[in-house]
LOROLUM-624916 format. One record per atom (N, C-alpha, C): residue in one letter; x negated, y, z negated. Coordinates in steps of 0.001 Angstrom, whole numbers, plus 500000, padded with zeros to 6 digits. Layout:
<sites>
AXYZ...
</sites>
This chain:
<sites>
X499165498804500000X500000500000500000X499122501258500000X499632502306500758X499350503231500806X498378504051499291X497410504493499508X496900505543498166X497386505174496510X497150503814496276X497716503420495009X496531503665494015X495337503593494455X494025503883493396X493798505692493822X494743506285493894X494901507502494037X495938508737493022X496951507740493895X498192508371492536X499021507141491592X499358507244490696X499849506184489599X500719506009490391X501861504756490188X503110504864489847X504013505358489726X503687505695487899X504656506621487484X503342507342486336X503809508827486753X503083510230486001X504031510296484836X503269510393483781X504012510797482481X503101511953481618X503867512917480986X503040513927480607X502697513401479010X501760514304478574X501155514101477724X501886514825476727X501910514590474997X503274515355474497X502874516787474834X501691517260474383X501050518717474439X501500519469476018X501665518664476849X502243519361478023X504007519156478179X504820519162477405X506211519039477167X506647520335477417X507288520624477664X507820522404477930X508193522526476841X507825523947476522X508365524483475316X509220525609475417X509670525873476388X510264527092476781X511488526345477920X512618527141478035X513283526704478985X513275527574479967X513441527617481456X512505528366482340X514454529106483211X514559530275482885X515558531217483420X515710531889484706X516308530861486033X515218531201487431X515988532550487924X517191532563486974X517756534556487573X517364535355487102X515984535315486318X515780536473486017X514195536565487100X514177535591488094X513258536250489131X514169536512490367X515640535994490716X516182536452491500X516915538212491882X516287538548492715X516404540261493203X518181540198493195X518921539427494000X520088539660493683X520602538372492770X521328538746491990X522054537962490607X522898537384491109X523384536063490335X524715535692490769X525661536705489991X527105536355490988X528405537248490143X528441537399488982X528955538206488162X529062537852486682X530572537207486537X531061536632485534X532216536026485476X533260536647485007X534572537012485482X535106537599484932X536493537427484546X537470538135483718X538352538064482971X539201538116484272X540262537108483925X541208536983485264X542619538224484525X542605538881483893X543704539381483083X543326540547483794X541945541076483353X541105542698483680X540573542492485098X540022541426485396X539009541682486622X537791542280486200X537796542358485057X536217543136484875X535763541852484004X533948542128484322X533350541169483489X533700540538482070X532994539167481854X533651538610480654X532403539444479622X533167539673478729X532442540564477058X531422538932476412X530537539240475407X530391538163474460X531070537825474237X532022539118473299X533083538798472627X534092538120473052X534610538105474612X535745537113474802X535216535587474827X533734535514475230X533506534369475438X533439533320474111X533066534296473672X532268533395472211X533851532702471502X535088533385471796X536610532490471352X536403531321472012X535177530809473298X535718529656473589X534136528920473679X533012529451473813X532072529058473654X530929529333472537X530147528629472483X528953528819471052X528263530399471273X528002530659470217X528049532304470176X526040532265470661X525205531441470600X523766531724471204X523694531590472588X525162529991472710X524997529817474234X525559531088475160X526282531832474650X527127532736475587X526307533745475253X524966534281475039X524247535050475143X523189534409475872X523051532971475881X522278532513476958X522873532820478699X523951532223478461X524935532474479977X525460534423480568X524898535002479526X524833536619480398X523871537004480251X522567536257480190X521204537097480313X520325536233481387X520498537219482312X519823536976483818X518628538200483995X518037538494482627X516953539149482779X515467538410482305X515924537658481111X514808537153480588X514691535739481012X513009535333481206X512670534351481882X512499532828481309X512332533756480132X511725532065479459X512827532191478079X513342531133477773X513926530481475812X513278529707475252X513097529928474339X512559528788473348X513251527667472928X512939526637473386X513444525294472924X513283524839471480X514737524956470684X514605525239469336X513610523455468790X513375523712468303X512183522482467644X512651521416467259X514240521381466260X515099520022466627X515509519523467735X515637520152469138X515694519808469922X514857518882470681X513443519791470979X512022519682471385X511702517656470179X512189518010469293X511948516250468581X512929515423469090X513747516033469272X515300514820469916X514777514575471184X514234515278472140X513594515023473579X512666513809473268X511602513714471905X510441512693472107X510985511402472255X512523511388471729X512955509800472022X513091509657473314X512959510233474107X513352509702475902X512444510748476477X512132511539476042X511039512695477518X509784512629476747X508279512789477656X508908513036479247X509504511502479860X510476512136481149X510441510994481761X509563511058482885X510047509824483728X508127509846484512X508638510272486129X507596510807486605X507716510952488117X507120509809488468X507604509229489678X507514507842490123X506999507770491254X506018507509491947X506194507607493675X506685506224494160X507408506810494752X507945505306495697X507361504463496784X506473504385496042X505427503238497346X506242502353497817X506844501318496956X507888500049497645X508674501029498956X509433502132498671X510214502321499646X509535503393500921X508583503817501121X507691504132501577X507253503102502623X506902502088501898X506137500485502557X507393500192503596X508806500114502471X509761499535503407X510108500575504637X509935501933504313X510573502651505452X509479502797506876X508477502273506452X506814502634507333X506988504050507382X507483504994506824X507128506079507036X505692506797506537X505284508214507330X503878508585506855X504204509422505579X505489509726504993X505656510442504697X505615510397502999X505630510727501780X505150510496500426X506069510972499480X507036509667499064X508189510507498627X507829510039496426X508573510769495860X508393511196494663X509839510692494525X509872510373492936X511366510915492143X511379511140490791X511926512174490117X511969512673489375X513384511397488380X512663510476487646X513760509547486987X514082509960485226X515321510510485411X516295510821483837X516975509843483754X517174508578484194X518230507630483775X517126506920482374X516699507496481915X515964506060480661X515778506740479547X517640506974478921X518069507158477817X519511506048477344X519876506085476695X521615505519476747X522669506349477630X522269507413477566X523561508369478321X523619507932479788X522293507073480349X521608506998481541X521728507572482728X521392509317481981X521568510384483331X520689511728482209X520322512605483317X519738514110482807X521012514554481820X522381513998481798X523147515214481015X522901515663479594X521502514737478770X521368514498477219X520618515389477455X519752516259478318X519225517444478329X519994518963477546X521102518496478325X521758519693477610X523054519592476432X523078518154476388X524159517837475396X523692518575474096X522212517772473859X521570518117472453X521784519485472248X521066520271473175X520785521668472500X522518522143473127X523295522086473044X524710522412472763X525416522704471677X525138521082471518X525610520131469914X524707521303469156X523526521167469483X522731522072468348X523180523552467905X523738524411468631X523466525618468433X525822525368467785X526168524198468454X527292524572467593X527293524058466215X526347523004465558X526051522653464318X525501523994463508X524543524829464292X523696525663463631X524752527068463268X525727527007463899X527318528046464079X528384527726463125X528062526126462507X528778525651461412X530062525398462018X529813524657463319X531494524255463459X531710522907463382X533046522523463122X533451521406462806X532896520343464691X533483520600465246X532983519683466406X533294520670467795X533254519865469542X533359520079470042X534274519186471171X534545520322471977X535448519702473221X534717519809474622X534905518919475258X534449518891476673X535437518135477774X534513518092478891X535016516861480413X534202516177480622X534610515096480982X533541514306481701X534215513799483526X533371513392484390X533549512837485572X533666511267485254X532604510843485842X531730509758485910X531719509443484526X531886510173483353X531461510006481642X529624509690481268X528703510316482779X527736510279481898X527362512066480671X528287513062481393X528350514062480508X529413513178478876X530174513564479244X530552512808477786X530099511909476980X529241510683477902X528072509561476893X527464510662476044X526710511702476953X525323512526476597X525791513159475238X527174514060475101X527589514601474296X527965513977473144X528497512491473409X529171511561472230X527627511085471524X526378511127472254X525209510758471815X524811512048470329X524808513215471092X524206513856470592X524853514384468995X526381514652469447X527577515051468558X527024514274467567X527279512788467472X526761511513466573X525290511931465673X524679512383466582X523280512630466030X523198513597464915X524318514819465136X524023515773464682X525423516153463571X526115514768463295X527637514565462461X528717515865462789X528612516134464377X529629516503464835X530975516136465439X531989516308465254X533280515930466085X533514515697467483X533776514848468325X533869514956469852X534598514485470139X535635515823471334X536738515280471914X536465515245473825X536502513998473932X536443513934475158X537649513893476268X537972514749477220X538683514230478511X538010513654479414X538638512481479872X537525512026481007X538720511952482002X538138512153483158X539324512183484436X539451510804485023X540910510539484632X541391509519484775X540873508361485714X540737508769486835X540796507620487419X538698506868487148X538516508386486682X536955507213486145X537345506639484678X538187506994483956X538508506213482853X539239504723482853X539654504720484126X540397503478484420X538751502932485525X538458503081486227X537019502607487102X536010501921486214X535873502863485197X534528502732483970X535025502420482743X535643501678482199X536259501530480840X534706501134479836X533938501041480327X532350500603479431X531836502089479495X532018502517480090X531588504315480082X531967504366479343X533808504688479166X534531505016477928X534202504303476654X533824503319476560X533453502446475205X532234502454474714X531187503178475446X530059503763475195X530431504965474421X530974505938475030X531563506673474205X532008506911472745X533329505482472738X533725505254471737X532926504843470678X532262503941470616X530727503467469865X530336504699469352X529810506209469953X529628507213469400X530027507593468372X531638507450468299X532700508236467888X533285508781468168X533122509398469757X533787510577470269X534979509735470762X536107510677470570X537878510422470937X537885511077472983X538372509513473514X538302509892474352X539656509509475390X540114510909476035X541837510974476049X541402510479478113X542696510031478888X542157509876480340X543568511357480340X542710512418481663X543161513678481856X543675513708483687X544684513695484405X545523514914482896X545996513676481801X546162514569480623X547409513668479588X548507514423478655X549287513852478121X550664514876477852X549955514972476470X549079515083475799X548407515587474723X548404517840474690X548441517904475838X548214519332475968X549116519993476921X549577521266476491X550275521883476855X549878522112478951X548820522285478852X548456522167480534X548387520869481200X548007519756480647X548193518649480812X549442517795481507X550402518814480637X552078518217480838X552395518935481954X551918520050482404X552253521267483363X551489520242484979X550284519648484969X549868519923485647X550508517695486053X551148516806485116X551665515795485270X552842515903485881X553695516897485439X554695517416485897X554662518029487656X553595518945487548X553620519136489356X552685517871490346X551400517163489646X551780516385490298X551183514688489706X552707514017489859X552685513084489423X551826511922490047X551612510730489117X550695509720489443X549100510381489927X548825512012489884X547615511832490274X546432511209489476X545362511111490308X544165510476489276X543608511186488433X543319512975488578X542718513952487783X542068514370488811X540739515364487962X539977516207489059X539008516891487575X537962517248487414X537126517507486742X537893518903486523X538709519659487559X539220520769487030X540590520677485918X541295519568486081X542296519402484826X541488519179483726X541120518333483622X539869518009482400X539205519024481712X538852519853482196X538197521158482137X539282521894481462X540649522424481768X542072522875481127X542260522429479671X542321521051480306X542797520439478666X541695520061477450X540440520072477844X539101520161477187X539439521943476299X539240523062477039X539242524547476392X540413524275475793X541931523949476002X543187524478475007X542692523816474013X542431522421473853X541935521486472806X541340522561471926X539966522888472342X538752523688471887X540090525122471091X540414525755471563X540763527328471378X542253527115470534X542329525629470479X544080525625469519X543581525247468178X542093525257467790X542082524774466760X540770525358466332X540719525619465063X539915526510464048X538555525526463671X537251525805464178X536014525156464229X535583524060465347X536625524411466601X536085523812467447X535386525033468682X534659524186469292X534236525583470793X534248523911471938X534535524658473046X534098523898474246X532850524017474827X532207522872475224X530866522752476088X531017522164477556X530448522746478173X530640522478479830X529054521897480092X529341520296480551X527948519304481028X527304519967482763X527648521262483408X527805521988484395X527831523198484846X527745523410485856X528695524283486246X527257525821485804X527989526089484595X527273527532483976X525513527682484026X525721528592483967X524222528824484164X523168528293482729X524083528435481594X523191528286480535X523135526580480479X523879525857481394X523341524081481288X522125523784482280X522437525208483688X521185525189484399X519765525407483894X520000526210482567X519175526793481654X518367525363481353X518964524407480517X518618523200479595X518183522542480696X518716522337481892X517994520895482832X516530521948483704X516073523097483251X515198523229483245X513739522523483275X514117521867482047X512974521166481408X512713519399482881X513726519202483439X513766518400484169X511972519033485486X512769520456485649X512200520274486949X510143520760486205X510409521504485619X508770522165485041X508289520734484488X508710519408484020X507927518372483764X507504517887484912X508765518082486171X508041517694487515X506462518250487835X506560519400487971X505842520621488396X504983520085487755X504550520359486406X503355520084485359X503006519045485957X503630517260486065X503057515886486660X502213516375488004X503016516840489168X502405517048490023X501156518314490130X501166519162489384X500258519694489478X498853519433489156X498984518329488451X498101517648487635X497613516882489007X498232516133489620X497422515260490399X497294516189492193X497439517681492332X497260518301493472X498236518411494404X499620517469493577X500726517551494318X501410518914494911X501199519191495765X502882520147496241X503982519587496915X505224519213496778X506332518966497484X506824519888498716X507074519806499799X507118520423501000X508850520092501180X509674519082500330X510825519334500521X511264518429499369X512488519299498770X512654518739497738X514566518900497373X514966517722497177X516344517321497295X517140516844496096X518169517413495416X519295516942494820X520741517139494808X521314515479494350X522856515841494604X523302516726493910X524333517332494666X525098518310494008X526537518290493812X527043518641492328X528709518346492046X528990519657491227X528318519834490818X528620521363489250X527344522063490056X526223521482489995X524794522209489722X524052521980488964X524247521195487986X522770520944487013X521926520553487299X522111519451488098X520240518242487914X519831519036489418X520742519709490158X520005519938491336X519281521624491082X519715522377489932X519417523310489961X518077523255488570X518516522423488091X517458522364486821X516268521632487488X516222521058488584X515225520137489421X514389521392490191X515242522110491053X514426523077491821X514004524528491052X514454524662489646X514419525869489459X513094526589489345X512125525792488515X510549526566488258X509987526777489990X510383525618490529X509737525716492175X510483526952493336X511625527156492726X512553528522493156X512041529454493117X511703529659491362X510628530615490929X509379530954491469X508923529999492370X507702530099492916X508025530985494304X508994530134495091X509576530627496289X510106532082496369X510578532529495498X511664533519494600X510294534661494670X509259534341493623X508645535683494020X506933535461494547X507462534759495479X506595534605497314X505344534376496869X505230533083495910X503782532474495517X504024530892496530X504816530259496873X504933529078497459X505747528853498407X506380528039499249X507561527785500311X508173526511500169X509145526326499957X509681524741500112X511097525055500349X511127523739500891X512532523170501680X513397522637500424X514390522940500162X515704522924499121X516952522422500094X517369520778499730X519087520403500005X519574519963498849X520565520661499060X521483520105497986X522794519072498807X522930518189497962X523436516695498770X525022516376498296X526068516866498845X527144516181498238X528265515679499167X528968514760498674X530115514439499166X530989514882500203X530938513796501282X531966514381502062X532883514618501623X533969513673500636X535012513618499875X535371515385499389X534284515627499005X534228517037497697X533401517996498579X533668518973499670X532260519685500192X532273520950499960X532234521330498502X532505522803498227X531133523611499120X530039523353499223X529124524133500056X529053524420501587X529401523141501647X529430522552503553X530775523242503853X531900523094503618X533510523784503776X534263524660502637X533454524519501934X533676526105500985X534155526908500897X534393528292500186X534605529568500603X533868529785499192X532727531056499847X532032531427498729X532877533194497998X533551532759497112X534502533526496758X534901533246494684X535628534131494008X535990533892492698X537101533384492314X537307532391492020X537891531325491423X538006530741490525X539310530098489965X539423529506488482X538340528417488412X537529528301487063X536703527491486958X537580526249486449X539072526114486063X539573524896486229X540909524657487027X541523523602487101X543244523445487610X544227524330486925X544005524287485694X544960524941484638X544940526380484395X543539527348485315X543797528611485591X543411529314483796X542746528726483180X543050529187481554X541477529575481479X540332529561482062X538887529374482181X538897531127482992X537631531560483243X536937533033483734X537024532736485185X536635533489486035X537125533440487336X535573533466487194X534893532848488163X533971532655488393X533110532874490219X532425533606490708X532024533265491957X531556532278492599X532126531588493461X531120530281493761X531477529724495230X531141528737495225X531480528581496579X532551527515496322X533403526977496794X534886526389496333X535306525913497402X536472524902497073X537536524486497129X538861524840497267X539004525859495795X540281525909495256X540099525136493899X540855525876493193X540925525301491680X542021524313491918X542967524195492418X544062523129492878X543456522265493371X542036522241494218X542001520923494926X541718519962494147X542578518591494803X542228517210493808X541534516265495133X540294516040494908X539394515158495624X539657513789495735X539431513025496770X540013511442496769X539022510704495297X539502509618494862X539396508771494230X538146508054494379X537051509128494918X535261508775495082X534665508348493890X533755507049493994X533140506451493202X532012507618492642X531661508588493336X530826509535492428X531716510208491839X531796510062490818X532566510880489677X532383512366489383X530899512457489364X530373513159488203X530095514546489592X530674514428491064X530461514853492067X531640515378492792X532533515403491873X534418515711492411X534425516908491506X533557517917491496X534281519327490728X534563520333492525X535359520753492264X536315522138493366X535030523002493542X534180523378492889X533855524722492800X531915524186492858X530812525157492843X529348524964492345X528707525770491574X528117525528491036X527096526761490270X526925528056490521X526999529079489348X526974530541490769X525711530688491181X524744530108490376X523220530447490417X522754529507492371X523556528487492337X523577527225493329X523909528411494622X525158528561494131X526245529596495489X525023530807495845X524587530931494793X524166532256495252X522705532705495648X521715531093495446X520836531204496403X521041530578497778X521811529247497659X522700528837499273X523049529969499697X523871530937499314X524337532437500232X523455533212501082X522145532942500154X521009533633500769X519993532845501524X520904531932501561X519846531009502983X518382530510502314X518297530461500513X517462529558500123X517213528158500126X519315527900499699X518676526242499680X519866525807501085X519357524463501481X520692524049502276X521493523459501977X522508522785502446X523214521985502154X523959521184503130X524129519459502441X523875518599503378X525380518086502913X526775517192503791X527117516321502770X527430515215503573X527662514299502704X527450512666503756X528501511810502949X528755510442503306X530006509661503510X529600508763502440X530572508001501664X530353507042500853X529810506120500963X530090505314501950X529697504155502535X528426504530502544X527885504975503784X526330505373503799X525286505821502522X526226506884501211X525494506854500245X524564505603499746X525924504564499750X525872503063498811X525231502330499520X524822502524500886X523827501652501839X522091502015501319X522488503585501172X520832503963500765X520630503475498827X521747503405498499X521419502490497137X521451501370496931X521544500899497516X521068499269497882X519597499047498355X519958500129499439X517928499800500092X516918499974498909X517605501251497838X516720501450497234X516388500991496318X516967500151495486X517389499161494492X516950498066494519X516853497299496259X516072496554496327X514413496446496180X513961497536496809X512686497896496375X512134498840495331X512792499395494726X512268500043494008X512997499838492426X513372498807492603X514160498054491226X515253498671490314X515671499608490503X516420500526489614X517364500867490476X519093499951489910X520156500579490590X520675501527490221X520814502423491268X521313504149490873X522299504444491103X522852505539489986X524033506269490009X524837506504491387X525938506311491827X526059506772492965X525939508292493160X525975509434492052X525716510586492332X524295510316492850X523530509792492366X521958509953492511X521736509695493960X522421508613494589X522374508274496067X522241508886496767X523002510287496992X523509511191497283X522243511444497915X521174511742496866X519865512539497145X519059511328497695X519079510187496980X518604509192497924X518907508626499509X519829508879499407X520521509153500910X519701510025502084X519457511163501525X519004512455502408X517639512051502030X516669511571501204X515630511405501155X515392510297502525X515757509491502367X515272508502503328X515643509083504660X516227509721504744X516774510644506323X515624511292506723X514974512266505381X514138512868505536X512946512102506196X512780510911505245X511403510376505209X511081509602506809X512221509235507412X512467508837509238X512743509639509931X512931511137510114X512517511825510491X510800511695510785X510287512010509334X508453512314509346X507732510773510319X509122509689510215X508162508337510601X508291508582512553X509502509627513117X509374509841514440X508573510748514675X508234511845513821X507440512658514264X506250513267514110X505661511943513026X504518511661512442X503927512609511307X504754513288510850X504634514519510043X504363513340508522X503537514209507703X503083513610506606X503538514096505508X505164514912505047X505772515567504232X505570514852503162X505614515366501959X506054514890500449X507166515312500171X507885514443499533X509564514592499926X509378514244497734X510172515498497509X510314514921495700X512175515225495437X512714514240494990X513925513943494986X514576513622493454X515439514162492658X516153514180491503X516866512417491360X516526511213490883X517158510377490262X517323510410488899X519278510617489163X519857511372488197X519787510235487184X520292509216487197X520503508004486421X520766506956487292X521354505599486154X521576505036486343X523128504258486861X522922503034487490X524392502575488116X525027501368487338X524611501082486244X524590500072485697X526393500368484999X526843500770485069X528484501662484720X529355501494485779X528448501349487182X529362501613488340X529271500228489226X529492499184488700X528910497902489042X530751497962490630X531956498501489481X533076498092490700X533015498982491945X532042499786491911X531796500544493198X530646499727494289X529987499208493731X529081498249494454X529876497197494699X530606496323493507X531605495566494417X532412495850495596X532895496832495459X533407497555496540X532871497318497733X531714497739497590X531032497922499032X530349496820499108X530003495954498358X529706495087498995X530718493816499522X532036493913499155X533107493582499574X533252493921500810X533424495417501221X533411495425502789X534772496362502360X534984497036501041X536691497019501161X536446498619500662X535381499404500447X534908500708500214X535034501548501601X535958502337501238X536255503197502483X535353504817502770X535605505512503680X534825507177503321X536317507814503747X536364509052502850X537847510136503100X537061511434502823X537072511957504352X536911513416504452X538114514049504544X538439515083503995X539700515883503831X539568516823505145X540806517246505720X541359517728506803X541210519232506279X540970520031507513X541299521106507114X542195522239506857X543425521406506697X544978521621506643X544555521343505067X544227520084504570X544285519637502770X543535520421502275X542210521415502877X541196522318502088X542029523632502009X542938523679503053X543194525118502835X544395524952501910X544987524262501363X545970524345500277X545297524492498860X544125523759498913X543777523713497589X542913525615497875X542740525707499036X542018527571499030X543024528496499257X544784528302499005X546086528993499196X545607529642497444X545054528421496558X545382529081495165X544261529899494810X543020530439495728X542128531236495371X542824532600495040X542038533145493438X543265534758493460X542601535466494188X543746536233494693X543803537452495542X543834538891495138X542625539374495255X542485540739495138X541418541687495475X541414542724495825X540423543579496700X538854543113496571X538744542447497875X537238541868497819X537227540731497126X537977540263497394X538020538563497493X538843538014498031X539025538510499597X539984538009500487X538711536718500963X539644535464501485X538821534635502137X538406534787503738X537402534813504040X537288534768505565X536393533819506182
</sites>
């Protein structure tokens, strides 16, 4: 095999090189994302409104797009030594198998229990609402590796956890959910007639499966109907982009160490975390014109808020009860087919995501189910670790990448986000390896209903 008495395996940092800082990539971006705002006023959200529904450090994390670096509080930084660093891997096996010239990397967070990056930001969540003295917290989950991460950490730190998980992964994954439960965390399938939006949104429409945006509804009323709870979002906001930070600067640090630069570098995308916490220190580089690299972000045909979008402000859930947020969307109404990536069916993306895609930083790619689950198989076979189907996503476009470089002899280093693990999603591989796993791209008659409910008002017409 290719350069094996050259580069390891797998790169693991040394503790002394652990990040100690979490790395803030809008405060090198010249233009900011939107700020979020009050759907009542239209004017920006205050601390003060936020902090009724979120932790009062985090919501000073999520409106400061000036400062670069946070300090990773030190209970945290010890809760990381049980699982980080994790290791950058090069993929020689799949390299060998693809004959390509090309040198691909992956960045692997599945080797915790949560078996995904979301325990990055669960902990320091959990943390700053323990350190706030509240009784517990509320969230969503997709897929339920955000909710594992949170039911992990909550546990750790003798907090309360109420989970929604969207239904039809609560019925798909019932060992997700019982992972969960093992925690302690209470975990409801959403929508459910537990909540006043819940019943609203069963009522208009019946038998559906959910959508990360109901979940999201009935997660905040939970949170805001009751005295010592706050809601945490495994997504989406900038201050979780904040925490999966530490993902991409352990990259950076491994490779810098051995002379690495990545020339293109890829993750799936559903909210924005692992793909924005993956590229962010290397953004930073790009951002203020020390380096160049190639940025895709990889998602679902099923779900293509980037690819068919409208980059516009929108409810950050179904239930309309959340900040209007800028992003690139769906529609807060849209409900995505019944895709085995779970954790990859949110309406809406990151504003930090939207708003370097706007500016023609990163691209965006999205591709079919079937084909995901073909490139997780290839990869699984050789490189031993079956992956998340979100993770595919990026494994998918990696190997695209890497046959490309094998027609045109180009010698790229391709470094790619494996989010976790698939060991949860065993009936989606049955699926496909059944032959009975279908792909559903939505029409553009079904996108524009779920973009009928974008609000309307001066300068935020859709076009």
């Amino acid at each position: 095999m290719k350069e094996q008495n050259k580069i390891p395996y797998k790169i693991y940092l040394e503790e002394n090189e652990m990040p100690k800082q979490y790395y803030n990539v809008r405060a090198d971006m010249k233009k900011k994302p939107a700020p979020l705002l009050n759907p009542g006023t239209l004017e920006p959200m205050t601390a003060e409104e936020l902090s009724g529904v979120f932790c009062e450090e985090l919501v000073k994390q999520e409106l400061d797009d000036t400062t670069a670096y946070f300090d990773i509080p030190e209970e945290v930084q010890d809760f990381y030594k049980m699982y980080r660093p994790s290791p950058l891997v090069r993929a020689y096996c799949l390299e060998e198998k693809l004959q390509t010239p090309a040198k691909i990397y992956y960045k692997f967070e599945g080797n915790n229990t949560s078996g995904s990056h979301k325990l990055n930001s669960a902990i320091t969540q959990a943390y700053y609402a323990k350190k706030q003295g509240l009784r517990g917290v509320t969230t969503e989950t997709g897929a339920g590796q955000w909710g594992t991460a949170l039911s992990m950490a909550c546990a750790y730190l003798g907090l309360d956890c109420d989970v929604y998980m969207v239904k039809v992964s609560y019925e798909q994954k019932p060992f997700r959910r019982e992972v969960m439960r093992t925690y302690g965390a209470n975990v409801t399938p959403s929508p459910s007639d537990t909540t006043e939006v819940g019943k609203k949104i069963l009522a208009e429409h019946p038998g559906t499966t959910g959508s990360l945006g109901c979940a999201i509804s009935e997660a905040v009323e939970a949170a805001t109907s009751r005295e010592g709870y706050r809601y945490v979002l495994g997504s989406v906001l900038s201050q979780v982009l904040l925490h999966q930070s530490v993902i991409g600067l352990e990259a950076k640090t491994a490779m810098d160490k051995y002379g690495i630069k990545p020339d293109v570098i890829i993750g799936c995308a559903g909210g924005g975390s692992n793909l924005g916490g993956l590229i962010s220190p290397f953004m930073g580089e790009k951002l203020r014109g020390e380096q160049d690299y190639q940025f895709i972000a990889v998602e679902p045909a099923s779900c293509p808020s980037l690819t068919r979008g409208k980059y516009v402000y929108d409810f950050c859930d179904t239930g309309m009860v959340c900040p209007l947020a800028k992003m690139y969307t769906l529609g807060s109404g849209f409900i995505p087919s019944a895709n085995h990536a779970g954790g990859l069916r949110y309406h809406g993306m990151s504003s930090i995501v939207s708003e370097l895609y706007d500016q023609g930083l990163i691209e965006a790619r999205s591709v079919e189910q079937t084909e995901v689950f073909k490139a997780a198989e290839e990869f699984a076979r050789v490189e031993g670790i079956l992956p998340a189907p979100e993770s595919s996503h990026a494994i998918k476009v990696a190997i695209d990448e890497a046959l490309k470089c094998k027609e045109t002899g180009e010698e790229k280093t391709i470094l790619f986000g494996l989010t976790g693990t698939g060991y949860f999603d065993l009936k989606a591989y049955e699926n496909y390896n059944n032959g009975t796993m279908g792909d559903y791209i939505p029409t553009d008659e079904e996108l524009q209903k779920g973009l009928a409910g974008v609000p309307n008002f001066p300068g935020n017409e859709i076009k």
